[in-house]
C-alpha positions in Angstrom: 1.6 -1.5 16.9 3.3 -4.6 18.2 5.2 -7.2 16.3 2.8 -9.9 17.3 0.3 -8.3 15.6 2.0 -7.4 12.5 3.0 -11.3 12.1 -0.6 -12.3 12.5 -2.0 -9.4 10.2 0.6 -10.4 7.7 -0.5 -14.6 8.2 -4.1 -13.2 7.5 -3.2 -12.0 4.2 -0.9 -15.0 3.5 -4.0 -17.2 4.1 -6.6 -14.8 1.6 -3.4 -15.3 -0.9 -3.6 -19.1 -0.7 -7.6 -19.1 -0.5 -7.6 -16.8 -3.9 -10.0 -14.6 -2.0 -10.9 -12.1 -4.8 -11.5 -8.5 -4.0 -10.9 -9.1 0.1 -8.7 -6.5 1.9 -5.3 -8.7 0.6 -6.2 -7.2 -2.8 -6.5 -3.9 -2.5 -3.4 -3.8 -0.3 -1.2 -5.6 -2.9 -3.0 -2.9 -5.7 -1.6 -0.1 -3.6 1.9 -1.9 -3.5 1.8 -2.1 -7.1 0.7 1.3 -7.5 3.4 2.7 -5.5 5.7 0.7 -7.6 5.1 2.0 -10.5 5.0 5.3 -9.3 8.5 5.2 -8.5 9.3 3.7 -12.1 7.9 6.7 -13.6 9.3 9.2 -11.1 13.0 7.4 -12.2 13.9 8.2 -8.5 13.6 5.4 -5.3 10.3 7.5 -4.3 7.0 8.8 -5.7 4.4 11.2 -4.0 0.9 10.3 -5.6 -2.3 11.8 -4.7 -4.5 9.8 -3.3 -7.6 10.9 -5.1 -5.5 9.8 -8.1 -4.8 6.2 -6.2 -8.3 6.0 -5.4 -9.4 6.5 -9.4 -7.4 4.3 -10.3 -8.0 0.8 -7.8 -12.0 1.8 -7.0 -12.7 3.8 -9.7 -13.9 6.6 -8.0 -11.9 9.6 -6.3 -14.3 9.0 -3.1 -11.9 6.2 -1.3 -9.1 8.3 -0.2 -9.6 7.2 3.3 -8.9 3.2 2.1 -6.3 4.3 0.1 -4.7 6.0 3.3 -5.1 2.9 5.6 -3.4 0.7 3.4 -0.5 3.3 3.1 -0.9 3.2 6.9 -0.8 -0.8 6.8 2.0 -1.0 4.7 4.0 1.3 6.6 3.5 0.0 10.1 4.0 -3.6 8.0 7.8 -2.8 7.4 7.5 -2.8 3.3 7.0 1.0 2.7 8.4 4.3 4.1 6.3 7.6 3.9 8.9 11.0 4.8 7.2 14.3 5.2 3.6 15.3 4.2 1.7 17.4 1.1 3.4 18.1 -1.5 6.9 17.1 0.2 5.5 13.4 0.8 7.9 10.9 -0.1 7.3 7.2 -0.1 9.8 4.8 -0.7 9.1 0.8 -0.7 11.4 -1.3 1.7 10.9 -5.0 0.9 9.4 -6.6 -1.5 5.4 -8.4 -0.5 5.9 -11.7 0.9 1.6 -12.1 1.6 
């Protein structure tokens, strides 16, 4: 994924920030962020390995999303704000920089 498109993906969730566009694709990325965060509070170390069905529960209510939950991990990652190491039960993912969107 190019850098050109990162900078426009990113502008695109700047601009549903400043529209307060409620429940668009901005949202749900920033609730995975903030899930992520305080995954890593509780896990007192700088990473946390969640489950997604547990991530999915908890943002959509349902265990049934794990693929969303997944593509914003994806987003974040090729976005530069989150790391994810190893896979299963080794999974580690770390957050980089704070969200600026």
């Amino acid at each position: 994924m190019g850098k050109k498109y990162i900078e426009e993906n990113i502008e695109k969730l700047r601009k549903q920030r400043d529209d307060r566009i409620k429940d668009g694709y901005r949202a749900y990325v920033v609730k995975v962020y903030v899930y992520l965060r305080k995954g890593i509070e509780l896990s007192k170390t700088d990473y946390c390995n969640p489950k997604y069905s547990d991530m999915s529960k908890a943002i959509y209510g349902d265990r049934n999303q794990e693929s969303k939950i997944r593509a914003f991990i994806k987003d974040l990652k090729k976005s530069g704000y989150i790391t994810v190491y190893g896979v299963g039960t080794e999974k580690e993912i770390k957050i980089v920089k704070e969200l600026d969107f």
